[in-house]
C-alpha positions in Angstrom: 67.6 57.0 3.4 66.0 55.4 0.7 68.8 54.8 -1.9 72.2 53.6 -1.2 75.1 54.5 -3.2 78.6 53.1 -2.9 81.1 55.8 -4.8 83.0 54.7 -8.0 86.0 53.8 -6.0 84.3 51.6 -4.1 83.1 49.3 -6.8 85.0 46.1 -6.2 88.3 45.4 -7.8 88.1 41.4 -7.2 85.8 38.6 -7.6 84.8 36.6 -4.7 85.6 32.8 -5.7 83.5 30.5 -2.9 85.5 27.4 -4.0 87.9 28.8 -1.5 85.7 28.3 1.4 83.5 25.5 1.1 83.9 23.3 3.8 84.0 20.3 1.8 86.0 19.5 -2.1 83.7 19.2 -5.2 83.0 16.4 -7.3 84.9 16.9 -10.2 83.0 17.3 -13.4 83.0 14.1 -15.9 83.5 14.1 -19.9 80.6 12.7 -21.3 82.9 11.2 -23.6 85.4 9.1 -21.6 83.2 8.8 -18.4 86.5 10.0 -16.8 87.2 14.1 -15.1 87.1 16.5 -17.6 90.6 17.4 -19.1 91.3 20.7 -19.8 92.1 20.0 -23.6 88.2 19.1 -23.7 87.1 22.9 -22.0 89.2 24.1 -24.4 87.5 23.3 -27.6 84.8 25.4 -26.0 86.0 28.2 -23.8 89.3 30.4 -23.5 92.5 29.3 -20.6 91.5 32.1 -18.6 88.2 31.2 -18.1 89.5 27.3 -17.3 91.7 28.5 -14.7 88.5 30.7 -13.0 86.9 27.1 -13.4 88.9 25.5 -11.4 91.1 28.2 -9.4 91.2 27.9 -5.4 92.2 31.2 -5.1 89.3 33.4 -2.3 90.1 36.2 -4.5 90.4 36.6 -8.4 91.3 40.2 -9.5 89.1 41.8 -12.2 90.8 43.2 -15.5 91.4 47.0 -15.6 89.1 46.8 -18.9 86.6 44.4 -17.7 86.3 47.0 -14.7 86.4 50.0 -17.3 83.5 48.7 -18.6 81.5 47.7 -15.4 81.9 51.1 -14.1 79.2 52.5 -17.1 76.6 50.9 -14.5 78.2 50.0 -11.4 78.4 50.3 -8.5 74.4 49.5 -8.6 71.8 51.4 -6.0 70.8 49.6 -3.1 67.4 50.5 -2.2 65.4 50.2 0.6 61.8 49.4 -0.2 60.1 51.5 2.4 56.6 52.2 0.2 56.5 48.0 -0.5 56.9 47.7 3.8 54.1 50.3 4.4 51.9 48.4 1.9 52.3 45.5 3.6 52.7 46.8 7.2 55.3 45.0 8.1 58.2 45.4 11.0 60.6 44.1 8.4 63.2 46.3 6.6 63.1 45.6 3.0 66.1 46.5 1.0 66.7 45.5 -2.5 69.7 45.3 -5.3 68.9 46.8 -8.2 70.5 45.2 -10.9 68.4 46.6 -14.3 70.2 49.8 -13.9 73.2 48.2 -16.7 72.8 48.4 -20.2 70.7 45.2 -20.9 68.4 45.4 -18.1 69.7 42.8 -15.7 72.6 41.6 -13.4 73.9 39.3 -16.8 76.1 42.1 -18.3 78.8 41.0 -15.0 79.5 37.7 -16.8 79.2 38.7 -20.2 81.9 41.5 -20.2 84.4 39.3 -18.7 83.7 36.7 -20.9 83.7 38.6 -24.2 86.5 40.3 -23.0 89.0 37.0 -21.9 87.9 34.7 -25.1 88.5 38.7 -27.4 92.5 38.6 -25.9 92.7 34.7 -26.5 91.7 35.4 -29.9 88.6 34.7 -30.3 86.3 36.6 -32.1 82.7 34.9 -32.3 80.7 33.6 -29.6 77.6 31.5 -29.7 75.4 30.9 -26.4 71.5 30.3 -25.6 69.2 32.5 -23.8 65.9 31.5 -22.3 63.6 34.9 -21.3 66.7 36.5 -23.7 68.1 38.5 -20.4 71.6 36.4 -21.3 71.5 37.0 -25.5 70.7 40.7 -24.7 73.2 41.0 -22.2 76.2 39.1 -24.5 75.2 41.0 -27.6 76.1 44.2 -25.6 79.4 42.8 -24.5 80.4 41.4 -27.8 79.4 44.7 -29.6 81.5 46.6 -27.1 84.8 44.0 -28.4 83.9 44.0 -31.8 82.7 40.3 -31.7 80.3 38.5 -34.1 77.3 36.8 -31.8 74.8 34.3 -32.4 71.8 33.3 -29.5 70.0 30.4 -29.7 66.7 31.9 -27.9 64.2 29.1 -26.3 61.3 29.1 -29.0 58.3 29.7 -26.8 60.4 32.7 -25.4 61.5 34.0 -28.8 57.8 34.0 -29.7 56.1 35.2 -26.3 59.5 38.2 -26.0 59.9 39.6 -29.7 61.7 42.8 -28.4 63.9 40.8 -26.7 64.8 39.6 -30.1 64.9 43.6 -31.4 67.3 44.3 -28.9 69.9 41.9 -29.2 69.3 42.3 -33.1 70.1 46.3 -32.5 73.7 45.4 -30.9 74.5 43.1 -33.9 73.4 39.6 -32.5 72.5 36.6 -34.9 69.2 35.7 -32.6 67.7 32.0 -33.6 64.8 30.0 -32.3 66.0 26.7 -30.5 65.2 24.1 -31.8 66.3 24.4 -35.0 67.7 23.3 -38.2 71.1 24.7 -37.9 72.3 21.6 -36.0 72.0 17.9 -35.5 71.0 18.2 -32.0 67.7 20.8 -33.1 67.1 18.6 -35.9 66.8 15.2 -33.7 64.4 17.5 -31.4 62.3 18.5 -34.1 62.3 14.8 -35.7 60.4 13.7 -32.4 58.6 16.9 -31.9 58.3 19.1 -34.3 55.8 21.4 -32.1 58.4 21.7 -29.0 58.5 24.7 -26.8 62.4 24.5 -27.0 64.1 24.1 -23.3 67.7 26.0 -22.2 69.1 22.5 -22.1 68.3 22.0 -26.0 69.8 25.3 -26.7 72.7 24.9 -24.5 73.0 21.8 -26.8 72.8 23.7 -30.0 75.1 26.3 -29.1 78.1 24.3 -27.8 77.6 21.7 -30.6 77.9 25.0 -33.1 81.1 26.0 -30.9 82.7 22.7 -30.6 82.6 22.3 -34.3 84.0 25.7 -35.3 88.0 26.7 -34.6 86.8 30.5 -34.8 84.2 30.1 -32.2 83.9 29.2 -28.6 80.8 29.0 -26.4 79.5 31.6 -23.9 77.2 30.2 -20.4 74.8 32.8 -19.2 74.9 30.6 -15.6 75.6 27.8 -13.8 79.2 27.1 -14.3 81.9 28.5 -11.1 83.5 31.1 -13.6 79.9 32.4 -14.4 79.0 32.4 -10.3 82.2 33.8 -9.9 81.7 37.4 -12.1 78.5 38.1 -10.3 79.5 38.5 -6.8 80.2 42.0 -7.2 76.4 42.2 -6.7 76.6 41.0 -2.7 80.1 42.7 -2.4 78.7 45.7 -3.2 75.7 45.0 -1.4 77.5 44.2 1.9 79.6 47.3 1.6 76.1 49.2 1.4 74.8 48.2 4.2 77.7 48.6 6.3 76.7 52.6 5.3 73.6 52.6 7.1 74.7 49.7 9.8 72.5 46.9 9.4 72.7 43.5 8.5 70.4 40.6 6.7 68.5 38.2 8.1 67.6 36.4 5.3 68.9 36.9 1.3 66.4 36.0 -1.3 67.2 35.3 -4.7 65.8 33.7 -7.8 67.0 30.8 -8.9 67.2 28.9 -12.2 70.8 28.4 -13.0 72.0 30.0 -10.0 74.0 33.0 -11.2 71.6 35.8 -10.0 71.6 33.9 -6.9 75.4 33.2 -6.0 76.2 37.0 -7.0 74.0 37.8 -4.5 74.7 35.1 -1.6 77.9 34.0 -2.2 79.6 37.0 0.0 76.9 36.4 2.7 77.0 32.4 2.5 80.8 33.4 3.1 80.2 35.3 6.5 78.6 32.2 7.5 80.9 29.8 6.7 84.1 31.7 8.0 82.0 33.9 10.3 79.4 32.3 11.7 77.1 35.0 11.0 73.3 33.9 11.5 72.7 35.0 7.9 70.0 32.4 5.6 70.2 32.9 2.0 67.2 31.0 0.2 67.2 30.4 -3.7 63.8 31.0 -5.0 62.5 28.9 -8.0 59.2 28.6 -9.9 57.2 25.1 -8.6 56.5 24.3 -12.4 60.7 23.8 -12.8 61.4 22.9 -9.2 64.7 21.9 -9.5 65.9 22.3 -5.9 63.2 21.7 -4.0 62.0 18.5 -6.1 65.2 17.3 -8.1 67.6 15.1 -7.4 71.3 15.8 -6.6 72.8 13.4 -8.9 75.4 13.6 -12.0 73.7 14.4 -15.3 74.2 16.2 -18.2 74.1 20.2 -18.9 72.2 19.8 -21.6 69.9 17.6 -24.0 72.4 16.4 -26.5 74.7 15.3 -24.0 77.5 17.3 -25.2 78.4 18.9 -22.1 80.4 17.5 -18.9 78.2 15.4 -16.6 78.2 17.6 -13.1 77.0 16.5 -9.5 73.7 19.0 -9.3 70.5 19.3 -8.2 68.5 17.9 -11.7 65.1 17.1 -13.0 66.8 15.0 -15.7 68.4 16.4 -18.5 65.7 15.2 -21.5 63.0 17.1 -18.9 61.1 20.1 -21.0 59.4 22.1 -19.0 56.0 24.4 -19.4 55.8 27.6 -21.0 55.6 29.5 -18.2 56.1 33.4 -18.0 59.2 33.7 -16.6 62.2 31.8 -19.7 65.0 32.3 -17.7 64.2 30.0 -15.1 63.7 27.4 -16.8 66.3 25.2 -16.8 66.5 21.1 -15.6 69.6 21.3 -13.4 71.4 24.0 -11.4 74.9 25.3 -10.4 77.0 22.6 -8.8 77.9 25.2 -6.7 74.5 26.0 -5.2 73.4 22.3 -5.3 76.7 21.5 -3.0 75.3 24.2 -0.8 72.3 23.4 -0.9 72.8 19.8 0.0 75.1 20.3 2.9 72.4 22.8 4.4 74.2 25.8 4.0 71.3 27.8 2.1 67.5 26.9 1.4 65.2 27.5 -1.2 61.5 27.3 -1.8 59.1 27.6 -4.8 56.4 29.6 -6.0 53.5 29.7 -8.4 53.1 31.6 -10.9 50.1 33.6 -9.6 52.2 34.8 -6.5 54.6 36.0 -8.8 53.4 38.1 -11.0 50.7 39.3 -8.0 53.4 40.5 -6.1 55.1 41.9 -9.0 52.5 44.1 -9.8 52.7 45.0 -6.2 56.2 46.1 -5.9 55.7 47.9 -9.0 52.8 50.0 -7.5 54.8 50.8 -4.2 58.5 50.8 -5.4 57.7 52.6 -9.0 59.5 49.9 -11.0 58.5 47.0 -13.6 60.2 44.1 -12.5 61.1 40.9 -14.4 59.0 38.0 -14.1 62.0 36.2 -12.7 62.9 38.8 -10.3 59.4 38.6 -9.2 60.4 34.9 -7.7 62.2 36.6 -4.8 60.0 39.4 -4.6 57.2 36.7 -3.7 59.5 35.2 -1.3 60.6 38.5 0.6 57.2 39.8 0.5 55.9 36.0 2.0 58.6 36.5 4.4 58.0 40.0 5.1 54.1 39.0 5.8 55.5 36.5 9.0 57.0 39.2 10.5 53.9 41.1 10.5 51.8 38.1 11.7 54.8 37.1 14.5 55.6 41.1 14.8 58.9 40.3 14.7 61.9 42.8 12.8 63.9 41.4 10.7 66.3 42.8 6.9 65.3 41.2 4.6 67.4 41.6 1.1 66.5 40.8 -2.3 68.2 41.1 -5.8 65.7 42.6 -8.3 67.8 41.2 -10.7 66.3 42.9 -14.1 63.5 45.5 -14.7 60.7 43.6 -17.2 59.6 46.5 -19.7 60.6 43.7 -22.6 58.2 41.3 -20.6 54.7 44.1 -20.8 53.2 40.6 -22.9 53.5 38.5 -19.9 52.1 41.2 -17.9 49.5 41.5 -20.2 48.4 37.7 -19.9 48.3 38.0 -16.0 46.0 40.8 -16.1 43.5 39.3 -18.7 43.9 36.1 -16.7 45.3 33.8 -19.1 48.4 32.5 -17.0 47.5 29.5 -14.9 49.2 27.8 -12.1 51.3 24.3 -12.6 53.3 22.1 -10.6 55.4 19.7 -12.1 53.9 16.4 -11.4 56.3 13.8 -9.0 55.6 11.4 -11.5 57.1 13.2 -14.6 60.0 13.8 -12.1 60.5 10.6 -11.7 60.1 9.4 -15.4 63.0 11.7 -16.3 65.4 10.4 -14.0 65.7 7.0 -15.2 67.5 8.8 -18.3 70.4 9.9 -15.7 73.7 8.7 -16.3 75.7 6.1 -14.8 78.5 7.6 -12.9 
């Protein structure tokens, strides 16, 4: 069986909320304001109660809204696939399953967050949302969802992406969305940016900083995140609920869960129900986060406080960071770029409960083109980060001829990113790892909690 189906009723009716499991508290996020925990009067200049009480909420299981769920079932539940043309490529013993999430309307695993959060900030009143986007997976996926509630939208989209994806731009611009390349004039954070470099690639963090700073400033508005933030996490793990249920279907279990990582929202929906059975369970399950070595934020960062974003405008959160001023290169693959990660992950991270590793570009888009060839679909350059991993993985087993199942979220499908294809074929993209020393530089900028 090559394709896994759950039926409609089967879709899950809850969210799974980790928070609940985790062996040890959080450290509670700070106001970059009063140095103190945030209040809840501050979250709310930005995001609607509801989505306050998923921020901090206890509770193992959050139920989904009958019209959230409406809306979800256009695409869901998702196909699980097993990749059995990828494993005869590679003659591997391994089992190679993956969740495809580029099935939904924008391509990618993001529409999960962004109905919810369209929908809860539409029935608090709220009828305009701004947010950034870095490869534009996010904008696209939020100008759906607001279209759907008849909400005005406006993306700040990371320059160098807005330039190097223009029909990412053409697609948010066809569901109604306001799409604007960050930095820019249209706020004092942009403006400072462009003061000191008026040639800057633009970074999520400096959108993040334009977008809340627009939402903050505006009673009609609020802020959407495309990741990193619990509530975020939270909406996606109906991708390893679903996943779980799947492969109950056919009997078998992971070994290892890959994921790509940037602000950890592909990741947790995918890991979060697995890292579960381990915790409660004590199921011999490894879930590994898989990020690009030029923006190696687990595997070379610092778990520290430090802002969300440039401006320092958002709470400062205990994370895994390469310092919050840190701008990384314009690699291929925008929504991974990002300087911190989910508090969430990072936690996990630190107290050994998942791993992660990098890769370079080269791998990634090599092995993409691979799993296009065998599996008949384009994926995105940063679903290619775990499609490097499992196919790494999948090559030890064939050296050590040992089975294992390997899962992997293909987390979006890239026909908007053909131009990044393009340069790896004419052999313009190069390989870069972020030097220790730059690392270093940008954490002496960290605050001092």
């Amino acid at each position: 069986m090559h394709k896994i189906y759950l039926d409609a009723k089967e879709m899950p009716t809850q969210w799974y909320n980790i928070l609940a499991d985790l062996p040890t508290p959080m450290e509670p996020p700070i106001s970059p304001f009063t140095g103190k925990p945030v209040t809840l009067d501050e979250l709310k200049a930005i995001f609607p109660p509801a989505l306050i009480e998923q921020e901090m909420s206890s509770e193992r299981w959050i139920d989904i809204p009958e019209k959230v769920l409406d809306i979800l079932s256009i695409w869901r539940p998702t196909p699980l696939i097993r990749a059995k043309r990828l494993e005869e490529a590679l003659g591997t013993p391994a089992k190679i399953y993956f969740k495809y999430e580029g099935v939904s309307p924008a391509g990618s695993h993001k529409p999960n967050t962004a109905v919810a959060q369209a929908y809860y900030n539409k029935i608090s009143g709220i009828n305009r949302l701004t947010t950034e986007t870095g490869a534009g997976q996010w904008g696209s996926a939020l100008s759906v969802a607001c279209k759907m509630f008849d909400m005005s939208c406006r993306v700040y989209m990371v320059k160098v992406s807005f330039h190097q994806k223009p029909y990412r731009k053409s697609f948010m611009h066809m569901f109604g969305a306001e799409v604007i390349p960050s930095p820019s004039e249209f706020t004092n954070s942009g403006r400072a940016i462009l003061e000191k470099n008026p040639n800057s690639n633009g970074s999520l963090g400096i959108a993040i900083s334009e977008a809340v700073e627009e939402a903050a400033g505006r009673e009609d508005t609020n802020y959407a995140l495309g990741s990193v933030l619990n509530h975020v996490l939270l909406h996606q793990t109906v991708i390893g609920l679903e996943a779980k249920k799947q492969l109950e279907k056919v009997g078998d279990y992971p070994d290892k869960v890959f994921a790509s990582c940037g602000g950890g929202s592909n990741f947790g929906g995918i890991a979060f129900p697995f890292v579960r059975d381990k915790i409660v369970e004590d199921k011999n399950v490894e879930c590994v986060a898989v990020e690009p070595a030029s923006c190696p934020t687990l595997t070379k960062g610092v778990f520290a406080y430090d802002y969300g974003d440039v401006a320092k405008l958002t709470p400062i959160m205990k994370m895994f960071t390469l310092g919050h001023d840190f701008e990384p290169p314009a690699i291929h693959a925008g929504g991974l770029r990002y300087h911190g990660d989910s508090p969430i992950v990072s936690k996990l991270y630190k107290d050994g409960l998942i791993n992660a590793e990098s890769v370079l570009q080269s791998e990634v888009f090599q092995y993409g083109m691979l799993f296009a060839q065998t599996e008949g679909i384009v994926p995105a350059p940063e679903s290619s980060h775990a499609i490097a991993a499992t196919v790494k993985e999948a090559l030890k087993c064939k050296e050590e001829g040992k089975e294992k199942t390997l899962l992997f979220c293909l987390s979006g499908h890239g026909f908007f990113d053909m131009g990044s294809y393009d340069a790896y074929l004419d052999g313009k993209l190069v390989d870069f790892e972020y030097p220790e020393e730059e690392i270093k530089k940008s954490m002496e900028n960290l605050p001092k909690i």
